[in-house]
DRENNU-770712 format. One record per residue (C-alpha): x, y, z; residue in one letter. Coordinates in steps of 0.5 Angstrom, whole numbers, plus 2048, in hexadecimal, padded with zeros to 3 digits. Layout:
N
+------+-------+-----+---------+
! east ! north !  up ! residuo !
+------+-------+-----+---------+
!    X !     Y !   Z !       A !
...
+------+-------+-----+---------+
END
This chain:
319
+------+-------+-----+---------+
! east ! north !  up ! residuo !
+------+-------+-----+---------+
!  6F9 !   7E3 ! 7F0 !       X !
!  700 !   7E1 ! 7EE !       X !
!  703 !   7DB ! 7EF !       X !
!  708 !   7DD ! 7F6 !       X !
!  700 !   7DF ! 7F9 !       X !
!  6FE !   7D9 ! 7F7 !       X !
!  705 !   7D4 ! 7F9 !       X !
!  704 !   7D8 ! 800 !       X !
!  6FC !   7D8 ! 801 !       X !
!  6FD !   7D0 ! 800 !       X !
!  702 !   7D0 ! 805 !       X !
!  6FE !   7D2 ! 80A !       X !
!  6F7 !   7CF ! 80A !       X !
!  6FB !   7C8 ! 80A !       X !
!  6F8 !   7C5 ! 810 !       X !
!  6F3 !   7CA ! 812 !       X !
!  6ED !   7CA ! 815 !       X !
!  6E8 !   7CC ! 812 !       X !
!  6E2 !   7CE ! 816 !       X !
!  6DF !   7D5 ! 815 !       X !
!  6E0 !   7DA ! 810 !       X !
!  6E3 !   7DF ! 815 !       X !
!  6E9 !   7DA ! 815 !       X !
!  6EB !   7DD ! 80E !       X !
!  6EE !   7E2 ! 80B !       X !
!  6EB !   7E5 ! 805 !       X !
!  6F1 !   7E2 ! 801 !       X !
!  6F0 !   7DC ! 803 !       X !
!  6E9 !   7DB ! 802 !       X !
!  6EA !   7DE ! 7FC !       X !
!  6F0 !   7D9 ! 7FA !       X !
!  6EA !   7D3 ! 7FB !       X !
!  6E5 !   7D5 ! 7F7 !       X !
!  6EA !   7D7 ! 7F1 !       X !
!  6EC !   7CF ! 7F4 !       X !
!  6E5 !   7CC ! 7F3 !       X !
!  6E5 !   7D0 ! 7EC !       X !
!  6EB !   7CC ! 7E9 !       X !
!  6E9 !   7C5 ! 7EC !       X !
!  6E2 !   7C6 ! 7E9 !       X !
!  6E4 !   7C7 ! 7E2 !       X !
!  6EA !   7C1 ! 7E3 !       X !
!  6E4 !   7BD ! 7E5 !       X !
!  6E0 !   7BF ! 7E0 !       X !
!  6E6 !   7BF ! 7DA !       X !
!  6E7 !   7B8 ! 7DD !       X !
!  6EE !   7BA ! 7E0 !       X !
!  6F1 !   7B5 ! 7E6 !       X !
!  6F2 !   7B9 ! 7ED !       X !
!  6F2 !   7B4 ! 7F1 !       X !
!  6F7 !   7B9 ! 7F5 !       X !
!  6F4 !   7B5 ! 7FC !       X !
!  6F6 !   7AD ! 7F9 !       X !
!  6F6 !   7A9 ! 7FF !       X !
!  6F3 !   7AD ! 804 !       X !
!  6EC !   7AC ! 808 !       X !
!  6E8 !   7B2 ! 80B !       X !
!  6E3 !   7AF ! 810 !       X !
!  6DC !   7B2 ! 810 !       X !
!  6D9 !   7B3 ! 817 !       X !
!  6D1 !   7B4 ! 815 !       X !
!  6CD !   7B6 ! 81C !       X !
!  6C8 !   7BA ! 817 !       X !
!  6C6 !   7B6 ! 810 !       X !
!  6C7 !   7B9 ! 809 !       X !
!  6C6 !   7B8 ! 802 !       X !
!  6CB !   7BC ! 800 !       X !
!  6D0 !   7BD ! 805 !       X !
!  6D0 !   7B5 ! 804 !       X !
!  6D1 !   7B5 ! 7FD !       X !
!  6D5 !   7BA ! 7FC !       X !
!  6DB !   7B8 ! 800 !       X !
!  6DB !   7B1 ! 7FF !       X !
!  6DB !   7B2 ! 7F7 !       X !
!  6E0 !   7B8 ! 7F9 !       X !
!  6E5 !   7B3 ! 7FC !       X !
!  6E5 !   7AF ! 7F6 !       X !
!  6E5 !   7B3 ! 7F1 !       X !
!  6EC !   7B5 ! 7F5 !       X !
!  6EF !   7AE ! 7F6 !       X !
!  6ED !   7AD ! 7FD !       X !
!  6E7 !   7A9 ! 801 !       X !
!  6E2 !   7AC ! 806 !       X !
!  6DF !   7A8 ! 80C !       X !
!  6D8 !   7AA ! 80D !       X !
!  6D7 !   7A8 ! 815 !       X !
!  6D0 !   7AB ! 818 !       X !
!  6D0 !   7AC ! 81F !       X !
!  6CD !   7A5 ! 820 !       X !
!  6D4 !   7A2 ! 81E !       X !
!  6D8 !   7A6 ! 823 !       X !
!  6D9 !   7A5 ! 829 !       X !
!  6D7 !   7AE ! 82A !       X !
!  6D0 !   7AA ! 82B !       X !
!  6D3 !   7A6 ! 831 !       X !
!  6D7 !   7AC ! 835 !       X !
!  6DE !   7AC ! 832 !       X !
!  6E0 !   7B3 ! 833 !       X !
!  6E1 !   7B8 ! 82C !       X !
!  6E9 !   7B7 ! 82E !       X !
!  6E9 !   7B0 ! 82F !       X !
!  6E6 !   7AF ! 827 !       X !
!  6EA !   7B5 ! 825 !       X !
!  6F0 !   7B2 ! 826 !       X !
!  6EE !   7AA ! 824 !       X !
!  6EB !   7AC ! 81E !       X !
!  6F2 !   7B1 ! 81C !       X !
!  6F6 !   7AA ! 81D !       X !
!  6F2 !   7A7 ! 818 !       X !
!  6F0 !   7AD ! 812 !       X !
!  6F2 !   7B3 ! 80E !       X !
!  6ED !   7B7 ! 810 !       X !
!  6E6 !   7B8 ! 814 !       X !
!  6E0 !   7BB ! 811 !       X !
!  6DA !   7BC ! 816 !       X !
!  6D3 !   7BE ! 815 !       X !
!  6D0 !   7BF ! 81C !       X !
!  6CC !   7C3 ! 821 !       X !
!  6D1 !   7C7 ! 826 !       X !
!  6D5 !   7CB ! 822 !       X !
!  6D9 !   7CA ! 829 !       X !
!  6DA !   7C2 ! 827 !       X !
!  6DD !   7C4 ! 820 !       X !
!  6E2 !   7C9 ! 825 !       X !
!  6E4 !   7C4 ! 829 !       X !
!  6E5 !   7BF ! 825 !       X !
!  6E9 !   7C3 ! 820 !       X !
!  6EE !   7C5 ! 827 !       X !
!  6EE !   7BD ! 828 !       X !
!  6F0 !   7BA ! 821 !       X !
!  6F7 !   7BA ! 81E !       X !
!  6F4 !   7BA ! 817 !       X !
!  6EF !   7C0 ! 814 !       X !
!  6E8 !   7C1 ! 816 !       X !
!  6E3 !   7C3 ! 811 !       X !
!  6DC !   7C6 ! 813 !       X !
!  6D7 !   7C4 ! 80F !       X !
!  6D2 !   7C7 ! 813 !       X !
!  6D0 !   7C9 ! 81A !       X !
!  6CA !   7CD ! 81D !       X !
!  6CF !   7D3 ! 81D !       X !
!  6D3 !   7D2 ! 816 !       X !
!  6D2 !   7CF ! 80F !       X !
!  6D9 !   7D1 ! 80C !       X !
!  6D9 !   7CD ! 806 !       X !
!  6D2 !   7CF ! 804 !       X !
!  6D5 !   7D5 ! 802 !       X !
!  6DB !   7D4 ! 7FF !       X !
!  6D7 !   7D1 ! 7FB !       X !
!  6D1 !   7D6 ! 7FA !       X !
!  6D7 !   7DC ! 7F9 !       X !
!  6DB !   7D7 ! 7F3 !       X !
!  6D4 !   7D7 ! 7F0 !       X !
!  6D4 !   7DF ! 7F1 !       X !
!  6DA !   7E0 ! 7EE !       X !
!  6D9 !   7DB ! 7E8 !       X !
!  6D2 !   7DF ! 7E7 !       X !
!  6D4 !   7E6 ! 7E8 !       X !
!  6DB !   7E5 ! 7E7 !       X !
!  6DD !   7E9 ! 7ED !       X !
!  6DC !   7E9 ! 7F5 !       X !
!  6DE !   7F0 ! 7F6 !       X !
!  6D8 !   7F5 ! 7F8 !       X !
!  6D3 !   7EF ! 7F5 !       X !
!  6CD !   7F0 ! 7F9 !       X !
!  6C9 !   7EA ! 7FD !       X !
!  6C3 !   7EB ! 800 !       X !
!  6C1 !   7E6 ! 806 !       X !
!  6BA !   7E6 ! 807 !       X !
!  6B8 !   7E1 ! 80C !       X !
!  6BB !   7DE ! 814 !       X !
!  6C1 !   7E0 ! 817 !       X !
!  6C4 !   7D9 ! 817 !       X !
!  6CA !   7D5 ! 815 !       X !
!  6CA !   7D7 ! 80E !       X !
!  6C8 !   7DE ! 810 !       X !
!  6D0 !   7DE ! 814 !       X !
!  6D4 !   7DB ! 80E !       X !
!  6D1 !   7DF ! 808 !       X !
!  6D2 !   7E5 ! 80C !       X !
!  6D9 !   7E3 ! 80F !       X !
!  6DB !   7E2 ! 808 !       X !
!  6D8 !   7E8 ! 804 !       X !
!  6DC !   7ED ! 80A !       X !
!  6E2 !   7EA ! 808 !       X !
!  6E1 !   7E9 ! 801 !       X !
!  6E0 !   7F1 ! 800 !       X !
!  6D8 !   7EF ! 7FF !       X !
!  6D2 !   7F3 ! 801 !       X !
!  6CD !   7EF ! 805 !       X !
!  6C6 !   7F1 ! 807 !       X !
!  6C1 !   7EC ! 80D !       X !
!  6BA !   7ED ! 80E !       X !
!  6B8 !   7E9 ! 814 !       X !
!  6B2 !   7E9 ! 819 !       X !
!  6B3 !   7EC ! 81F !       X !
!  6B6 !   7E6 ! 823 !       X !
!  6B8 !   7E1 ! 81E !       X !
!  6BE !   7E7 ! 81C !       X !
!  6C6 !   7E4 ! 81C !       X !
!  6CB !   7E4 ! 820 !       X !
!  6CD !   7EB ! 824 !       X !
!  6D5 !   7E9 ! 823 !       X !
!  6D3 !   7E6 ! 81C !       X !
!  6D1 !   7ED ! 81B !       X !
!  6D7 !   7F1 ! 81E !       X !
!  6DC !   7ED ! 81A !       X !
!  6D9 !   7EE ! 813 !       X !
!  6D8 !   7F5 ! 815 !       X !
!  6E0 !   7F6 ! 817 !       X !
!  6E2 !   7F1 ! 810 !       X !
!  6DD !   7F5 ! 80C !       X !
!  6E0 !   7FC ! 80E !       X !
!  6E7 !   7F9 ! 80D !       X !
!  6E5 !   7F6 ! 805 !       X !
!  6E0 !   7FA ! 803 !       X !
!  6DA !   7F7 ! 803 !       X !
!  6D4 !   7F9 ! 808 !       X !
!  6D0 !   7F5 ! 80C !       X !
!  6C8 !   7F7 ! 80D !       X !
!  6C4 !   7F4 ! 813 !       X !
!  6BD !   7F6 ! 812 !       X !
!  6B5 !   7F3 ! 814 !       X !
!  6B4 !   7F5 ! 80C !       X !
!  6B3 !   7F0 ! 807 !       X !
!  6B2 !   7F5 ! 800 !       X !
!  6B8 !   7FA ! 805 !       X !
!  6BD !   7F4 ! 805 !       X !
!  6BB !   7F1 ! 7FD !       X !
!  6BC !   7F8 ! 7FB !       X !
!  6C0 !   7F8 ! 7F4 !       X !
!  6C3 !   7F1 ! 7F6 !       X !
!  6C7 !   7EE ! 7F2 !       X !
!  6C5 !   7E7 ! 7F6 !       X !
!  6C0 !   7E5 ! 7FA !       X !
!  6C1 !   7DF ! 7FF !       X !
!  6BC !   7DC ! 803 !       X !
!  6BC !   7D5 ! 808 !       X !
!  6B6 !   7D1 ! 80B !       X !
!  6B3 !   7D5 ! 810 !       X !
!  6B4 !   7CE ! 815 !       X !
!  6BA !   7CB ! 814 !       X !
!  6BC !   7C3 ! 816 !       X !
!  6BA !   7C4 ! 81E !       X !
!  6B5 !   7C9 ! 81E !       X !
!  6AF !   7C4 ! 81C !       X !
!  6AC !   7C6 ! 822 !       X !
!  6AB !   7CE ! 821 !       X !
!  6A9 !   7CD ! 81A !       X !
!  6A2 !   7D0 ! 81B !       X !
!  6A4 !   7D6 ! 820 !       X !
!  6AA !   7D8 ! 81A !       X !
!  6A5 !   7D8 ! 815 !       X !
!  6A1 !   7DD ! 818 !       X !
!  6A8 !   7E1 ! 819 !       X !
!  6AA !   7E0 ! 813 !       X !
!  6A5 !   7E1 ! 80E !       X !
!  6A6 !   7E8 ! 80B !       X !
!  6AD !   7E5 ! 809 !       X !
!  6AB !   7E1 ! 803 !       X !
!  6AF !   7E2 ! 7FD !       X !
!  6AA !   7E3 ! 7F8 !       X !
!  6A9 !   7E7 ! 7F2 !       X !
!  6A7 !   7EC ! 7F5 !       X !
!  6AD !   7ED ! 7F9 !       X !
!  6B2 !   7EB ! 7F3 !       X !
!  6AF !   7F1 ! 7EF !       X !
!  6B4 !   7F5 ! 7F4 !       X !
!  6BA !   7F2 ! 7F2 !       X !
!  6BF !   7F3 ! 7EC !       X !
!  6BC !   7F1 ! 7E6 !       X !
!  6C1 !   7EC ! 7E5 !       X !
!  6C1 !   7E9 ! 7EB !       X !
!  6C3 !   7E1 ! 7EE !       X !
!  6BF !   7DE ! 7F3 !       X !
!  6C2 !   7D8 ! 7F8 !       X !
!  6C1 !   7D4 ! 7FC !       X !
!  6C5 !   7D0 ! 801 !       X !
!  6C0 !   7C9 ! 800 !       X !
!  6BB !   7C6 ! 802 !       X !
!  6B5 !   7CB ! 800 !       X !
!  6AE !   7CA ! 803 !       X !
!  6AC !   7CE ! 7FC !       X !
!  6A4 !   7D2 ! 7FE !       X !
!  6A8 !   7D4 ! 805 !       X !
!  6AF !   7D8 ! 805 !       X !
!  6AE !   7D9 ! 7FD !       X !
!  6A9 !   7D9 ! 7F8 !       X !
!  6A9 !   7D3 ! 7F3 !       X !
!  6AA !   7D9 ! 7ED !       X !
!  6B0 !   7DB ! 7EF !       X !
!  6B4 !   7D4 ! 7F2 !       X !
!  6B2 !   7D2 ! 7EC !       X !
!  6B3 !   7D7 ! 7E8 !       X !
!  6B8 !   7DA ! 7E2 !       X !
!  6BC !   7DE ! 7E7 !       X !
!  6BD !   7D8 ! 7EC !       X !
!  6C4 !   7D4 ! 7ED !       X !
!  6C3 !   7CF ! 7F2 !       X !
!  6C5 !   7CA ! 7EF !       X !
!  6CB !   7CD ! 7EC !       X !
!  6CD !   7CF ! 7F3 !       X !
!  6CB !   7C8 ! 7F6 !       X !
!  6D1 !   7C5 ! 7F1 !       X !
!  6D5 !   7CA ! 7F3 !       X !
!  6D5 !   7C6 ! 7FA !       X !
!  6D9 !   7C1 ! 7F7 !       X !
!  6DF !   7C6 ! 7F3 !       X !
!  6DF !   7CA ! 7FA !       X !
!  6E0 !   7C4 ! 7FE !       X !
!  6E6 !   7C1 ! 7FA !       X !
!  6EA !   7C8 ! 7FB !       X !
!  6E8 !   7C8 ! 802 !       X !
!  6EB !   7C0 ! 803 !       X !
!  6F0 !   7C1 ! 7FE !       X !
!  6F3 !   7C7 ! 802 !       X !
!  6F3 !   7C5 ! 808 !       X !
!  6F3 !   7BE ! 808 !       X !
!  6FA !   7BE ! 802 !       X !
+------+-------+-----+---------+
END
């Protein structure tokens, strides 16, 4: 990517939302991970980029998080800023104010707003009401910084995206929507094994169908764990209950209960393959002890990642 690529790329995610993957061009997520590279191996060399200095992203948290929390919060300093973390118990969101109503007090008092939350409605809403950039730090719908940081960590591990192929096995959810998104814009080939009734979204899928026919990649729906995970150069799975599904927990053991990846399952991978979690894991459920903690796996590598994606998503569009 030539300099006058990357002058224009700059130009134009200044001030931009970001909210969902399908918002970007190949180009541009391709610009914020080659970003986040940069800025990690500033940190690491102990290089000053402090490219936000005296600006201040708020952190709208509906949903707890470790990582989340963390990760923008150091993020913000490392970058010269300040992050405000406000729970939902220290906004008036809690007592009836209107998304709008917050949306436009908080841009006269912030650079940036970043929001982890339920609907991903609220994050649409106030985006539309904000003047500064709105971050999705997770809804029940998307989880766009994740994978930013999951396909950095991809790329570092492989050297290329491009018809690298990740194989899914486990809900259809939030995760699901984002990695898929991303790979079909990425040239990637993605690969889901769900249960009948827990399967991603229809128009997810139909849009990852369209970009991958446009980049290259292929996309695979299937009901087939070994079918999905076949010569997969990653393998990926999340908790089969997510924050807010605590009440199903039993019924989607059951539903889920050929989906463990396991020894077994691995065997039909590539030799060399990664596995990835998005974090936290409930190890003995969705993944075997073995291979989450095993040789191939690079959690944490992508749980650190988190933070060097999140500075290229910040610094571009809060600069």
């Amino acid at each position: 990517m030539n300099s006058t690529v990357k002058e224009e790329l700059a130009a134009q995610l200044k001030g931009k939302d970001f909210l969902a993957l399908v918002d970007y061009t190949a180009e541009e997520l391709e610009y914020l991970i080659q970003y986040a590279i940069e800025l990690k191996r500033k940190q690491k060399a102990r290089e000053p980029h402090a490219v936000l200095a005296g600006k201040t992203l708020g952190m709208i948290f509906e949903k707890s998080s470790t990582r989340t929390r963390v990760s923008f919060e150091v993020g913000m300093y490392q970058l010269g800023g300040q992050a405000l973390f406000l729970s939902k118990n220290d906004l008036q969101l809690g007592r009836g104010e209107t998304v709008w109503d917050t949306a436009q007090t908080l841009s006269r008092y912030l650079d940036g707003i970043m929001i982890r939350t339920y609907e991903h409605r609220k994050v649409i809403d106030l985006a539309r009401g904000a003047t500064v950039p709105v971050i999705n730090g997770l809804t029940d719908h998307a989880h766009p910084c994740q994978v930013m940081a999951d396909y950095q960590t991809v790329l570092e591990k492989k050297g290329r995206l491009k018809g690298i192929k990740v194989a899914y096995i486990g809900d259809g959810n939030n995760m699901v929507h984002s990695l898929m998104m991303g790979a079909s814009k990425l040239g990637m080939d993605f690969a889901i094994a769900s249960p009948e009734g827990y399967e991603a979204g229809k128009e997810v899928i139909r849009q990852s169908k369209e970009n991958a026919a446009e980049t290259g990649g292929s996309l695979l729906v299937t009901r087939d764990p070994r079918e999905a995970i076949e010569n997969a150069d990653i393998i990926y799975t999340d908790v089969w209950a997510s924050m807010g599904q605590e009440a199903e927990q039993k019924e989607r053991e059951i539903a889920f209960k050929n989906y463990q990846v396991n020894e077994a399952l691995v065997k039909y991978a590539k030799q060399d393959y990664l596995f990835m979690h998005c974090l936290p894991a409930h190890r003995g459920e969705e993944v075997s002890e073995g291979v989450i903690d095993g040789a191939h796996s690079i959690i944490f590598d992508q749980a650190e990642n988190r933070l060097h994606a999140q500075k290229a998503i910040m610094a571009a569009t809060m600069i």
